[in-house]
N, CA and C atoms of all chains as a GROMACS GRO file, in nm:
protein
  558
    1UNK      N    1  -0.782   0.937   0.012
    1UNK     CA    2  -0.713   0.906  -0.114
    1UNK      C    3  -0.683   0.758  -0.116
    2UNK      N    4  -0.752   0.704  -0.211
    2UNK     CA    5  -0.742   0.543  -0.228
    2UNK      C    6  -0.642   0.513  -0.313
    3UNK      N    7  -0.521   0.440  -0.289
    3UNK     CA    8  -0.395   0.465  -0.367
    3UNK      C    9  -0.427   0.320  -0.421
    4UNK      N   10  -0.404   0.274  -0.526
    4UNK     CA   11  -0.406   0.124  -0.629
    4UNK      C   12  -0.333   0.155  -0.721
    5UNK      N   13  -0.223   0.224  -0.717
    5UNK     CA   14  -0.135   0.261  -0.857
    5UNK      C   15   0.010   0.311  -0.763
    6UNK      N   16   0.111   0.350  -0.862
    6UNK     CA   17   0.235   0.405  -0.789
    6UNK      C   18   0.211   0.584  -0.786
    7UNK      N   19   0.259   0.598  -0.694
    7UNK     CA   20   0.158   0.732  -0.682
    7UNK      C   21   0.318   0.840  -0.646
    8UNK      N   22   0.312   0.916  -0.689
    8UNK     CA   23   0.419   1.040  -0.674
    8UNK      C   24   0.379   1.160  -0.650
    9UNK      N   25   0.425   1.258  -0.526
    9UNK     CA   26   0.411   1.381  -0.474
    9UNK      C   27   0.495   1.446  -0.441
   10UNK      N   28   0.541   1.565  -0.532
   10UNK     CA   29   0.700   1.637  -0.507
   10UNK      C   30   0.576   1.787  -0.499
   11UNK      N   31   0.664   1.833  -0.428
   11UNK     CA   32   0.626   2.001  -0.414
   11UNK      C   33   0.451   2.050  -0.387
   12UNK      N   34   0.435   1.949  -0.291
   12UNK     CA   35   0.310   1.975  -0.264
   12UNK      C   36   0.249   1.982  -0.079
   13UNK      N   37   0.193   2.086  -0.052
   13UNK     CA   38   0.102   2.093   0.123
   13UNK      C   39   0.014   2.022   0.090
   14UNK      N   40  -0.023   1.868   0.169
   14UNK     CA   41  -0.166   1.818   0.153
   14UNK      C   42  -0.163   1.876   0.322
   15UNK      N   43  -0.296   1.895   0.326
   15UNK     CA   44  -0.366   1.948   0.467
   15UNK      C   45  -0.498   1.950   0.513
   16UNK      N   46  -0.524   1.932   0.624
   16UNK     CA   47  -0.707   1.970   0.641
   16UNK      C   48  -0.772   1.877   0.578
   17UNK      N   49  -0.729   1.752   0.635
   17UNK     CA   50  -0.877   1.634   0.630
   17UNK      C   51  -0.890   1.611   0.420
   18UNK      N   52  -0.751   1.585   0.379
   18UNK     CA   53  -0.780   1.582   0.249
   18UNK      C   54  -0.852   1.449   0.202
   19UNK      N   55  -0.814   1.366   0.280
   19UNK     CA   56  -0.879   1.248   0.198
   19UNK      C   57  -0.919   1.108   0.289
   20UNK      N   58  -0.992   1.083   0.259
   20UNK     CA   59  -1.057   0.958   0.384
   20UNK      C   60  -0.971   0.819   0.363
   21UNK      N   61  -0.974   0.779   0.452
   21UNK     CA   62  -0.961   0.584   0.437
   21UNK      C   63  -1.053   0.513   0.324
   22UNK      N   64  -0.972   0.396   0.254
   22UNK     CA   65  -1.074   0.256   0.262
   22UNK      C   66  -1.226   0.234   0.314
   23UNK      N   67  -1.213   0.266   0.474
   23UNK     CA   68  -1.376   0.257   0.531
   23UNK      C   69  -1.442   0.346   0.509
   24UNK      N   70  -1.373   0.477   0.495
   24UNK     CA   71  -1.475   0.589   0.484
   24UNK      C   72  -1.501   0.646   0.586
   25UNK      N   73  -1.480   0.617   0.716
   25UNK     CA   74  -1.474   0.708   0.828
   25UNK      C   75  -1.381   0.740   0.876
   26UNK      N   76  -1.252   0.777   0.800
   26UNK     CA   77  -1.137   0.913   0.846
   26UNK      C   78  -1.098   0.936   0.765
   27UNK      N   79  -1.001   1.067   0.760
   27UNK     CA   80  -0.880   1.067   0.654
   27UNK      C   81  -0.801   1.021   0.624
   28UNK      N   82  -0.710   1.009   0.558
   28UNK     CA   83  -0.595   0.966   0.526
   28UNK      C   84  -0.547   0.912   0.321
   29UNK      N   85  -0.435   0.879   0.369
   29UNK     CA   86  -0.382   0.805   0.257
   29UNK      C   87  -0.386   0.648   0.245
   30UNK      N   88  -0.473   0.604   0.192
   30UNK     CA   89  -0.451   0.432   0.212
   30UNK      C   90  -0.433   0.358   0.081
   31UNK      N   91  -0.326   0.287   0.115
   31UNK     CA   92  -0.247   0.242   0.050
   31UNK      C   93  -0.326   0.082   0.022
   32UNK      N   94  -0.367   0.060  -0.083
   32UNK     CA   95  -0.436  -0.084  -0.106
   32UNK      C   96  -0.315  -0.170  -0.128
   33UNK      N   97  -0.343  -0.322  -0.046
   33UNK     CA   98  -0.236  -0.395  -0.048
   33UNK      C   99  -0.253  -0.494  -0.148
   34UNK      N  100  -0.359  -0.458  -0.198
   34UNK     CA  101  -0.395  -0.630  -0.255
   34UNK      C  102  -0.260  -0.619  -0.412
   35UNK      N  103  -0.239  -0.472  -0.432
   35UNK     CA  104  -0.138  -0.508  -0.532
   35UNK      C  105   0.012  -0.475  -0.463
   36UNK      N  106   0.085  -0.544  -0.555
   36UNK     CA  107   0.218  -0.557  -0.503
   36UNK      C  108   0.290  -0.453  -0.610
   37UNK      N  109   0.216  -0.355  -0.665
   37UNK     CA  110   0.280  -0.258  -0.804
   37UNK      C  111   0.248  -0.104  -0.712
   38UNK      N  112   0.188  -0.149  -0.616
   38UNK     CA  113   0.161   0.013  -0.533
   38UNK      C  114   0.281   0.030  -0.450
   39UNK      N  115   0.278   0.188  -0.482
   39UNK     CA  116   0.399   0.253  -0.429
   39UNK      C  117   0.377   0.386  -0.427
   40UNK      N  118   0.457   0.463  -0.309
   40UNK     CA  119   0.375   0.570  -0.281
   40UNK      C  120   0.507   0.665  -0.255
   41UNK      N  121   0.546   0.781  -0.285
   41UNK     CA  122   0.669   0.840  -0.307
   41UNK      C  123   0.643   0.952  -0.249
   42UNK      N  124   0.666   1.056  -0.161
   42UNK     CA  125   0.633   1.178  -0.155
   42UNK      C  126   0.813   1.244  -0.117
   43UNK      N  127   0.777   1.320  -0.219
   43UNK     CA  128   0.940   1.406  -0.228
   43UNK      C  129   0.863   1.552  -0.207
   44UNK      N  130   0.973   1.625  -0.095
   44UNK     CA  131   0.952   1.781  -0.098
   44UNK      C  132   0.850   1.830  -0.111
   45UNK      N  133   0.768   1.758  -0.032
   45UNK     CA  134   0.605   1.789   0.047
   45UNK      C  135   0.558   1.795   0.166
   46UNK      N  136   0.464   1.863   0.210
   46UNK     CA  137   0.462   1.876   0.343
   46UNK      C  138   0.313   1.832   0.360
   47UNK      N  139   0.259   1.675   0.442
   47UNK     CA  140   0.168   1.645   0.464
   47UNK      C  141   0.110   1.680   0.634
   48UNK      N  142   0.024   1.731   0.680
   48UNK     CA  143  -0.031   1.771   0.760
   48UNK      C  144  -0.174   1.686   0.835
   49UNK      N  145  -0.157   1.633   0.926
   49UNK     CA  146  -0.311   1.596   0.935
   49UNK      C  147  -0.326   1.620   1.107
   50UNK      N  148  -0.451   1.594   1.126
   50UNK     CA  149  -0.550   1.650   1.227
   50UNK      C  150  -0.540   1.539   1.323
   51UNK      N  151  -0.476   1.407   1.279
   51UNK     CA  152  -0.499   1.290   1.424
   51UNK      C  153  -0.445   1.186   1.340
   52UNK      N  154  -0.353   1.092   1.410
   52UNK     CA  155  -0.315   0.943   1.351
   52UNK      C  156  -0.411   0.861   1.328
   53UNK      N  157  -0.450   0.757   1.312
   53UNK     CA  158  -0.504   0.671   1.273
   53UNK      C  159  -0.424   0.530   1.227
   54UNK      N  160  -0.485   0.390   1.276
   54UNK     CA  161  -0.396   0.328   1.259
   54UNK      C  162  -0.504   0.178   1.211
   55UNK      N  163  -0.600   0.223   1.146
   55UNK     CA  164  -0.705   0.131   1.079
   55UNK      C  165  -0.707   0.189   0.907
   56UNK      N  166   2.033  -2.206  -3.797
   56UNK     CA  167   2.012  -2.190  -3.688
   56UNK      C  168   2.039  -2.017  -3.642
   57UNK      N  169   2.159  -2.018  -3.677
   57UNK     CA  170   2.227  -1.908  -3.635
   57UNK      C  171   2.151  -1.780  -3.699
   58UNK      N  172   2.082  -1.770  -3.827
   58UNK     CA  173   2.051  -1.688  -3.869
   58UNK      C  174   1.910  -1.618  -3.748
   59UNK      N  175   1.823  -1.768  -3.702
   59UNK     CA  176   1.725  -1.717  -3.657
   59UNK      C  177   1.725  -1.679  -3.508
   60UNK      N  178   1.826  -1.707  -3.446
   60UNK     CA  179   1.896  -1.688  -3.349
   60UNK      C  180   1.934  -1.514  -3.332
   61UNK      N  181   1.992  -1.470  -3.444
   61UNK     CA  182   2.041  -1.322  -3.489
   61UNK      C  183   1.909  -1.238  -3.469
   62UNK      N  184   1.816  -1.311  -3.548
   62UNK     CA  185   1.686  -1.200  -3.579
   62UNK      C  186   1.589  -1.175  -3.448
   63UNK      N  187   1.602  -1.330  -3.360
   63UNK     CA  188   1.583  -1.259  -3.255
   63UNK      C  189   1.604  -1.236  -3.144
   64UNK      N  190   1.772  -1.194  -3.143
   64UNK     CA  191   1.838  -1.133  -3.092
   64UNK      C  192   1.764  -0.992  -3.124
   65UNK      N  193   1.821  -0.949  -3.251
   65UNK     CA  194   1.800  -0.826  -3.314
   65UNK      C  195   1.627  -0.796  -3.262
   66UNK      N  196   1.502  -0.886  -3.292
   66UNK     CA  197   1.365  -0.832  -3.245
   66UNK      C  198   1.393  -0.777  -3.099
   67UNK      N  199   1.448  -0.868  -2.977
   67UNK     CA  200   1.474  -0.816  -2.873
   67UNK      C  201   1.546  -0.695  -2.841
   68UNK      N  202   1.677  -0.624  -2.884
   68UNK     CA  203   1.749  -0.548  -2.870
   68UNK      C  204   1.633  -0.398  -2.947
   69UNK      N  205   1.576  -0.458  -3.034
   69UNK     CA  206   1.462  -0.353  -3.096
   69UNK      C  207   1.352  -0.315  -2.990
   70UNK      N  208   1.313  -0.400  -2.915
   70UNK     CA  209   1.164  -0.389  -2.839
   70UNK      C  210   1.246  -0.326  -2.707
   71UNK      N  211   1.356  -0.364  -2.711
   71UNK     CA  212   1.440  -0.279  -2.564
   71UNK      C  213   1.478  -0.125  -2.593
   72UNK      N  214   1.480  -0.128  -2.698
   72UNK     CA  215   1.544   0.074  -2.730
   72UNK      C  216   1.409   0.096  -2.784
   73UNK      N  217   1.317   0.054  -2.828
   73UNK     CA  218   1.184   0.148  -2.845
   73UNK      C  219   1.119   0.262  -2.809
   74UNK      N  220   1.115   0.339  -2.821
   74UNK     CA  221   1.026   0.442  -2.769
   74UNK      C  222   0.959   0.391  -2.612
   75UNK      N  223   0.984   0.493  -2.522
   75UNK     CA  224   0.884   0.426  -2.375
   75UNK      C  225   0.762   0.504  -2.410
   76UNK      N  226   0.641   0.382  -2.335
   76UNK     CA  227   0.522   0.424  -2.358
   76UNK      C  228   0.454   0.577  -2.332
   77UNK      N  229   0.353   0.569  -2.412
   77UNK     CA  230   0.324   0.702  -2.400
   77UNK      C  231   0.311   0.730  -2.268
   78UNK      N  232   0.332   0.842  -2.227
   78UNK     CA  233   0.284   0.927  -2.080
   78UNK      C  234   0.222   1.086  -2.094
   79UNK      N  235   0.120   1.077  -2.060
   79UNK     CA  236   0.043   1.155  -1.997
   79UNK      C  237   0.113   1.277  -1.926
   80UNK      N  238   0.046   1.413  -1.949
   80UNK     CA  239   0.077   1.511  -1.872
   80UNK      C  240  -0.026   1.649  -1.908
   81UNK      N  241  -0.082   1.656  -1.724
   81UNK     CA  242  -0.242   1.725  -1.762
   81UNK      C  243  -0.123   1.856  -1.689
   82UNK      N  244  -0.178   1.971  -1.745
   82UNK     CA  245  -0.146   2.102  -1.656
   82UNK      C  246  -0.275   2.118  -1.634
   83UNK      N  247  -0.251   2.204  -1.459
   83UNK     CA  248  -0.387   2.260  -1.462
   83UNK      C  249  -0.460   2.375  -1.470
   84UNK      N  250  -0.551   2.358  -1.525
   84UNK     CA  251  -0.577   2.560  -1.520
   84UNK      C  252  -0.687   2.578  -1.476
   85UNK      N  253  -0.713   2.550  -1.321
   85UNK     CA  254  -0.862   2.528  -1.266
   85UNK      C  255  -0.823   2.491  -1.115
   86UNK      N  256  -0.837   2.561  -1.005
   86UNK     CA  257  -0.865   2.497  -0.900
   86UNK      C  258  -0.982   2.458  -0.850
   87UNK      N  259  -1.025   2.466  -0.934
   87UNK     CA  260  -1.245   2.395  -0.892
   87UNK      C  261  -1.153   2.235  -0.879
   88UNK      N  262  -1.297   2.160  -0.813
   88UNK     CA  263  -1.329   2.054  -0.769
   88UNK      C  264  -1.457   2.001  -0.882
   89UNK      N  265  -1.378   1.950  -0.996
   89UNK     CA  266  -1.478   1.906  -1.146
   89UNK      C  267  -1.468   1.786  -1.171
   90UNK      N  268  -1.518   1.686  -1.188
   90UNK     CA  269  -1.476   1.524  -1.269
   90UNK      C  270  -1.444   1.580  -1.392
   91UNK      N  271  -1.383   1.475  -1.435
   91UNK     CA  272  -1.391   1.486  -1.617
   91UNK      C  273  -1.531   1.475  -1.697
   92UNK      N  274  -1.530   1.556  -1.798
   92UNK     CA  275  -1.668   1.595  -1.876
   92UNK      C  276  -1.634   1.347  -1.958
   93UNK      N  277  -1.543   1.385  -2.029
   93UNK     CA  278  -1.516   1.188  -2.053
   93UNK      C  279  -1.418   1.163  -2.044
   94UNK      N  280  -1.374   1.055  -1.995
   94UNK     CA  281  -1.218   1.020  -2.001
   94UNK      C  282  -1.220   0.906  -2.103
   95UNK      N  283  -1.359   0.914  -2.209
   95UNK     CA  284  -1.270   0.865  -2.332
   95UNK      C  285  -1.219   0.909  -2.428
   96UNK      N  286  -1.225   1.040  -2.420
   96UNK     CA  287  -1.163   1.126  -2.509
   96UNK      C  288  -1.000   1.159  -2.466
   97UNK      N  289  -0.936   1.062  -2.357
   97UNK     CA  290  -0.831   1.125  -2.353
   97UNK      C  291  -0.740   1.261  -2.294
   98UNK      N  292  -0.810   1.322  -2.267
   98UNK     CA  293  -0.809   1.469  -2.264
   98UNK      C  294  -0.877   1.523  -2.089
   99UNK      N  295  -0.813   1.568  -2.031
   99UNK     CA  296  -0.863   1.695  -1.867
   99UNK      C  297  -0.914   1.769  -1.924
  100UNK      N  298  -1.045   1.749  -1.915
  100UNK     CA  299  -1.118   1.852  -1.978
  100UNK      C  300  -1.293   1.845  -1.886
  101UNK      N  301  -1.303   1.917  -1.798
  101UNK     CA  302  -1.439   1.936  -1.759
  101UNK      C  303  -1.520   1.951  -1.822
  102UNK      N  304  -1.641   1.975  -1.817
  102UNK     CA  305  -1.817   2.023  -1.875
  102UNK      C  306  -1.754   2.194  -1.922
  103UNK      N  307  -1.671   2.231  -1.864
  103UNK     CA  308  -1.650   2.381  -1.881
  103UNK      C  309  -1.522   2.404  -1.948
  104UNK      N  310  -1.494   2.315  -1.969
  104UNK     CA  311  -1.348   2.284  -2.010
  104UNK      C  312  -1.201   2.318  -1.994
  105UNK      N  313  -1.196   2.272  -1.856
  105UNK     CA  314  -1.087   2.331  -1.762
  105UNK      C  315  -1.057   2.200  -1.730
  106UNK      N  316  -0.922   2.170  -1.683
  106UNK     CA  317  -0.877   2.079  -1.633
  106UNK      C  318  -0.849   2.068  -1.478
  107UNK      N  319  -0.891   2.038  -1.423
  107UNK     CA  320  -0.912   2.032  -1.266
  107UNK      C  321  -0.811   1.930  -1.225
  108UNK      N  322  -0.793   1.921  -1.104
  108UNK     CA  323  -0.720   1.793  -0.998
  108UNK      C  324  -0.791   1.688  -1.033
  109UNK      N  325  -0.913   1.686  -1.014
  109UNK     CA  326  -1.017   1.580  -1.014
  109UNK      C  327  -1.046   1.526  -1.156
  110UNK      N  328  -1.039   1.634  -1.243
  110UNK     CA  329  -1.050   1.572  -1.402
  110UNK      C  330  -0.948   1.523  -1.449
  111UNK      N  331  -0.781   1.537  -1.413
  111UNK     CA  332  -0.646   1.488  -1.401
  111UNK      C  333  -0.652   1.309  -1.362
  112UNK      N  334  -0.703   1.347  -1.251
  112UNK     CA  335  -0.735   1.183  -1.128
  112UNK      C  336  -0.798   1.095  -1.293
  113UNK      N  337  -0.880   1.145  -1.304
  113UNK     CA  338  -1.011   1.060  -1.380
  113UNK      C  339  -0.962   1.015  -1.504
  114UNK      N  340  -0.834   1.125  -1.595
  114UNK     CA  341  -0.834   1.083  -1.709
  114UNK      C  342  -0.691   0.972  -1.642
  115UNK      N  343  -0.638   1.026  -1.572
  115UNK     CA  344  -0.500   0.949  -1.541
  115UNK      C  345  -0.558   0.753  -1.521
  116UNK      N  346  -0.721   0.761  -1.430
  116UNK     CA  347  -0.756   0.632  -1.423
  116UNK      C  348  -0.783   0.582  -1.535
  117UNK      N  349  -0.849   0.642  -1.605
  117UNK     CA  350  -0.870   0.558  -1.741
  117UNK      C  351  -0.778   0.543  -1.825
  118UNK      N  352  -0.641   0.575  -1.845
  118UNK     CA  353  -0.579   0.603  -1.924
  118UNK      C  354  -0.506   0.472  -1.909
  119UNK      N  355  -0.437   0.395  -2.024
  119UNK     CA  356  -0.338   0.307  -2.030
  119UNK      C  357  -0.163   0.345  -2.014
  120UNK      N  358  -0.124   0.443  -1.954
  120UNK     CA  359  -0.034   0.494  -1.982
  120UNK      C  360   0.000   0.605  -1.823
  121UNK      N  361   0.138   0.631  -1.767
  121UNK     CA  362   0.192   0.698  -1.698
  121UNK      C  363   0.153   0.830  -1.695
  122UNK      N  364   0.122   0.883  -1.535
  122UNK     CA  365   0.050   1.039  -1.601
  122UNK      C  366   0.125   1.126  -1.516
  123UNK      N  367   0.192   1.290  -1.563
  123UNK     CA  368   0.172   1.341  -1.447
  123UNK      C  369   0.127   1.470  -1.428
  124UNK      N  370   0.053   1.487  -1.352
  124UNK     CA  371  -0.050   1.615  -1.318
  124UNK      C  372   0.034   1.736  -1.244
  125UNK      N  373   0.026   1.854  -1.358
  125UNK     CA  374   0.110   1.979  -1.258
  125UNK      C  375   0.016   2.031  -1.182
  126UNK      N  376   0.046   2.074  -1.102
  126UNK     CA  377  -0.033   2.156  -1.021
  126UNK      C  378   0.030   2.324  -1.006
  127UNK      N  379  -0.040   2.392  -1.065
  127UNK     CA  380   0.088   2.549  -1.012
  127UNK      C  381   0.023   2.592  -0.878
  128UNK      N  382   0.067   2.730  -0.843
  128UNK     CA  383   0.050   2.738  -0.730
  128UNK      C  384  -0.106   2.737  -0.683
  129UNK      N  385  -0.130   2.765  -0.610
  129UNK     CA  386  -0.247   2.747  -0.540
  129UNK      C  387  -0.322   2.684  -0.441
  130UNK      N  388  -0.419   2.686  -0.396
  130UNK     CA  389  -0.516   2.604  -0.299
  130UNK      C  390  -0.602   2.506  -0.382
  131UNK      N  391  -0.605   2.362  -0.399
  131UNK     CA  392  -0.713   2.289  -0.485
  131UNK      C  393  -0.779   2.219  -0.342
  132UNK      N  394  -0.882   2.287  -0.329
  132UNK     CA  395  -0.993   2.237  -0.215
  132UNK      C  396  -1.099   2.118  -0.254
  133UNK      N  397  -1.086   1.959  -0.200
  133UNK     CA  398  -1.188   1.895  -0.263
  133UNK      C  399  -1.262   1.911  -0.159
  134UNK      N  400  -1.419   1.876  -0.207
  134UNK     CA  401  -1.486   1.922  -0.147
  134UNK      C  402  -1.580   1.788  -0.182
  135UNK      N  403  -1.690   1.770  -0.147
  135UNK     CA  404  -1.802   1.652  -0.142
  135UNK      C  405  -1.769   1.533  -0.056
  136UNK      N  406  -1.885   1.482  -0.027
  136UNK     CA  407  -1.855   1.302   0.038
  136UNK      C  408  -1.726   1.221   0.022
  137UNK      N  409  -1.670   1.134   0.122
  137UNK     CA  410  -1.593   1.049   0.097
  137UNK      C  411  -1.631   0.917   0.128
  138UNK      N  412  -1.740   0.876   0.056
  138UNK     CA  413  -1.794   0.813   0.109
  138UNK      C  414  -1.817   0.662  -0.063
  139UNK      N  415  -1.703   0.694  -0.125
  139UNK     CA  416  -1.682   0.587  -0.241
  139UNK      C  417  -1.566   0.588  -0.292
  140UNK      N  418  -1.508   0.496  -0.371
  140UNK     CA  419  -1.399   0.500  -0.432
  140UNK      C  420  -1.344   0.492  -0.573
  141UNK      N  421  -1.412   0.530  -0.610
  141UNK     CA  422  -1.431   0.600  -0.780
  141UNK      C  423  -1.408   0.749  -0.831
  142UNK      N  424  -1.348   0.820  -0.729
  142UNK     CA  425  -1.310   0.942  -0.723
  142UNK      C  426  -1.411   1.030  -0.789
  143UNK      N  427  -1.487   0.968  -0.723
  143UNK     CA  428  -1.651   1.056  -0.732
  143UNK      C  429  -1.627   1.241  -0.657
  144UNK      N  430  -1.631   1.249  -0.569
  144UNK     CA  431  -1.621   1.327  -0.478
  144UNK      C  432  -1.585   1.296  -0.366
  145UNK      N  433  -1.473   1.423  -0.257
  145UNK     CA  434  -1.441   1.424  -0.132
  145UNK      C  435  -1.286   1.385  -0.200
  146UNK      N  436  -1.187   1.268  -0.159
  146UNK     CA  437  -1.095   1.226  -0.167
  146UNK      C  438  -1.043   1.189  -0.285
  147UNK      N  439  -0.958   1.211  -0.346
  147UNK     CA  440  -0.899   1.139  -0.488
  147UNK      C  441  -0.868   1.036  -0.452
  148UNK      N  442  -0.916   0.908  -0.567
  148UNK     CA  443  -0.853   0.815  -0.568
  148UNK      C  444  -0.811   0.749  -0.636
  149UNK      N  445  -0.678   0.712  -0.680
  149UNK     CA  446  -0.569   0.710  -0.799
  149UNK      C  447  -0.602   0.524  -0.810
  150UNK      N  448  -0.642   0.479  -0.897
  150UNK     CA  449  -0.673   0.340  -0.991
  150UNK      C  450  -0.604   0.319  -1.057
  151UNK      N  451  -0.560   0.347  -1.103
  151UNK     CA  452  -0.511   0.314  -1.262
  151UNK      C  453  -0.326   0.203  -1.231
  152UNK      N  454  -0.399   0.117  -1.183
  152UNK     CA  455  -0.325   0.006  -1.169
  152UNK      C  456  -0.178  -0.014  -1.255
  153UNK      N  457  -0.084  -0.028  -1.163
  153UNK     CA  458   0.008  -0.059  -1.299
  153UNK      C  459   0.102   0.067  -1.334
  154UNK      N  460   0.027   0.185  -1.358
  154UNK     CA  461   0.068   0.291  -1.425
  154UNK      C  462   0.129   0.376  -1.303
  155UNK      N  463   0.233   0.481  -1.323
  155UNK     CA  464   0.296   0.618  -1.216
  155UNK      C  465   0.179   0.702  -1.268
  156UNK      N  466   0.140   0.718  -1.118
  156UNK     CA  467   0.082   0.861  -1.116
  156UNK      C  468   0.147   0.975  -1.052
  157UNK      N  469   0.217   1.111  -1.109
  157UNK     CA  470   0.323   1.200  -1.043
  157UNK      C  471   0.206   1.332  -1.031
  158UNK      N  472   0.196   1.359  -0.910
  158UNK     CA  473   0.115   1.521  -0.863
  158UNK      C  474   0.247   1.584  -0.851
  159UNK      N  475   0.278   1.668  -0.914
  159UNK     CA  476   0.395   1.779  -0.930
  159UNK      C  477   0.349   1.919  -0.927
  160UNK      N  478   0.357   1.950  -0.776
  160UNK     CA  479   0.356   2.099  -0.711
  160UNK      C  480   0.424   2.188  -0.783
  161UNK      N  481   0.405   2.319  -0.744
  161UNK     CA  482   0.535   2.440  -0.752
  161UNK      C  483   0.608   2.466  -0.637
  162UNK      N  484   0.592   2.375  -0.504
  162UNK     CA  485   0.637   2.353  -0.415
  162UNK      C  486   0.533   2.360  -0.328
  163UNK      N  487   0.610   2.293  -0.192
  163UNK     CA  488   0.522   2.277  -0.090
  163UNK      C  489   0.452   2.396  -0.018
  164UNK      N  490   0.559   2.501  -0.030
  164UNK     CA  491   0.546   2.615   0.001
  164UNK      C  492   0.390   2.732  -0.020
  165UNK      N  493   0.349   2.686  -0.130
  165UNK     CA  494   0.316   2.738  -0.249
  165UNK      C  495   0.153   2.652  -0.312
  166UNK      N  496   0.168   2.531  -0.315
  166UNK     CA  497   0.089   2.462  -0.359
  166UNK      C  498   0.014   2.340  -0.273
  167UNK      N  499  -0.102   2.379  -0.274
  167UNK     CA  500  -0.167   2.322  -0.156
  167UNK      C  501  -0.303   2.219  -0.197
  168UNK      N  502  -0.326   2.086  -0.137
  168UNK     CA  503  -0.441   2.038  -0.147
  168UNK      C  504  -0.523   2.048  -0.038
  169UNK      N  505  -0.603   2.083  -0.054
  169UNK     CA  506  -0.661   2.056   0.098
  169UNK      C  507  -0.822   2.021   0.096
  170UNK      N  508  -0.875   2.012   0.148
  170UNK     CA  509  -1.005   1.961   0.166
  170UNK      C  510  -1.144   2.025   0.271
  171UNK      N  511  -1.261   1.958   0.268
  171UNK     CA  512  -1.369   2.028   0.350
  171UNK      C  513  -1.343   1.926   0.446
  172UNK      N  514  -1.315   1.799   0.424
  172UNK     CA  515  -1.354   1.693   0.476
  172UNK      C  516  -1.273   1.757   0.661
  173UNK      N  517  -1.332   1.637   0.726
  173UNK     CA  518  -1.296   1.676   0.852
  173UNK      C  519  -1.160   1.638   0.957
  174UNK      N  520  -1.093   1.522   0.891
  174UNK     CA  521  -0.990   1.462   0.969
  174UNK      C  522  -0.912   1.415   0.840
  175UNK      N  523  -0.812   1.424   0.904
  175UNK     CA  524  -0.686   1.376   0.807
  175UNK      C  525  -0.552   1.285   0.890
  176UNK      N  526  -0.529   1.196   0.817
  176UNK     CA  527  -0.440   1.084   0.883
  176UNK      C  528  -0.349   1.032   0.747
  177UNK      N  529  -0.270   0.946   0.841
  177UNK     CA  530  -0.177   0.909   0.700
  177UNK      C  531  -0.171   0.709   0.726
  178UNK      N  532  -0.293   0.666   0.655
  178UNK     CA  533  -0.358   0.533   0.655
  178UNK      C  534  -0.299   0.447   0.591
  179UNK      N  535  -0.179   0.299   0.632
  179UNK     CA  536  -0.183   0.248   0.502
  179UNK      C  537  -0.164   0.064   0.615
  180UNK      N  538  -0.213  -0.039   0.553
  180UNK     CA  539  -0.157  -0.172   0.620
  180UNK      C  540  -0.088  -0.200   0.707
  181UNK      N  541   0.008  -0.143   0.600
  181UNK     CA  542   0.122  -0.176   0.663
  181UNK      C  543   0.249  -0.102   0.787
  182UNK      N  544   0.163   0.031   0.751
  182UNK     CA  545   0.267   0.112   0.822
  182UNK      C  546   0.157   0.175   0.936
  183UNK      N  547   0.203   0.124   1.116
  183UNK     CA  548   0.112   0.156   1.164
  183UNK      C  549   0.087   0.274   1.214
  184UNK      N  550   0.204   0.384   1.198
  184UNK     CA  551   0.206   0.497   1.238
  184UNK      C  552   0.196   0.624   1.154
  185UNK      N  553   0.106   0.720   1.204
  185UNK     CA  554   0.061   0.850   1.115
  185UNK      C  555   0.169   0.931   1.115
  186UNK      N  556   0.169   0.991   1.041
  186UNK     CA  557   0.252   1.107   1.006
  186UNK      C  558   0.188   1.250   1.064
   0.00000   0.00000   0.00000
């Protein structure tokens, strides 16, 4: 999940490899820095993943 | 002086209580994995004409305006390559610069995204640790 906007998640399981990086070789949530209007909120959700990553 | 001073005062105090911009709000009635049939029509609306996660993503990017996508209960499984960022297939990816994008569950409990893809992490610059 390529985030470039303000992004909000209430009442939601993300799980199981939902969404890749930037590079394209893992999952995750990545947060693009180049804007300073991104923002990423998760209320009363439960995110789950398979391994950290720190690229 | 004073008069034009008043008026725009008064234009300002007008453009501040205005109506807030339009916002967007797709329900969904589809857990398929669909793009939008066009997102210049405005409208979550697939080839089949269901509004999907993915047709939500698409109109929310094109859209000039705040969106937010319900989700009721269920499993929304994406499925295809993640291998671009145009929310083609595999991963959603929210564009629409500028604008709130709100995914609003029926709870966590209850409402689920999940995917084919194979690994999942929680990726961002700045923050070097996964969740």
């Amino acid at each position: 999940m390529l985030v470039r906007s303000k992004l909000a998640v209430r009442g939601v399981t993300i799980t199981g490899g939902l969404a890749n990086d930037d590079l394209s070789d893992g999952g995750g949530i990545y947060m693009d820095g180049a804007s300073t209007e991104t923002a990423l909120t998760v209320v009363d959700s439960t995110i789950r993943g398979t391994g950290p990553r720190t690229s | 002086m004073r008069r034009i001073g008043a008026v725009v005062v008064a234009a300002m105090l007008g453009l501040a209580l205005a109506a807030p911009a339009h916002a967007a709000t797709f329900n969904m009635d589809s857990t398929a994995d669909e793009p939008d049939a066009n997102t210049g029509l405005a409208a979550c609306a697939t080839a089949a004409g269901d509004c999907t996660l993915r047709a939500a993503i698409d109109q929310a990017n094109a859209d000039s305006s705040d969106s937010t996508i319900n989700l009721a209960s269920g499993t929304y499984t994406l499925t295809g390559a993640n291998d671009e960022d145009s929310n083609a297939s595999g991963d959603l990816d929210v564009l629409s610069r500028g604008f709130q994008v709100t995914i609003a569950g029926a709870g966590a409990r209850t409402t689920v995204m999940a995917s084919t893809a194979s690994s999942t992490c929680w990726c961002a610059p700045s923050w070097p640790s996964a969740v």
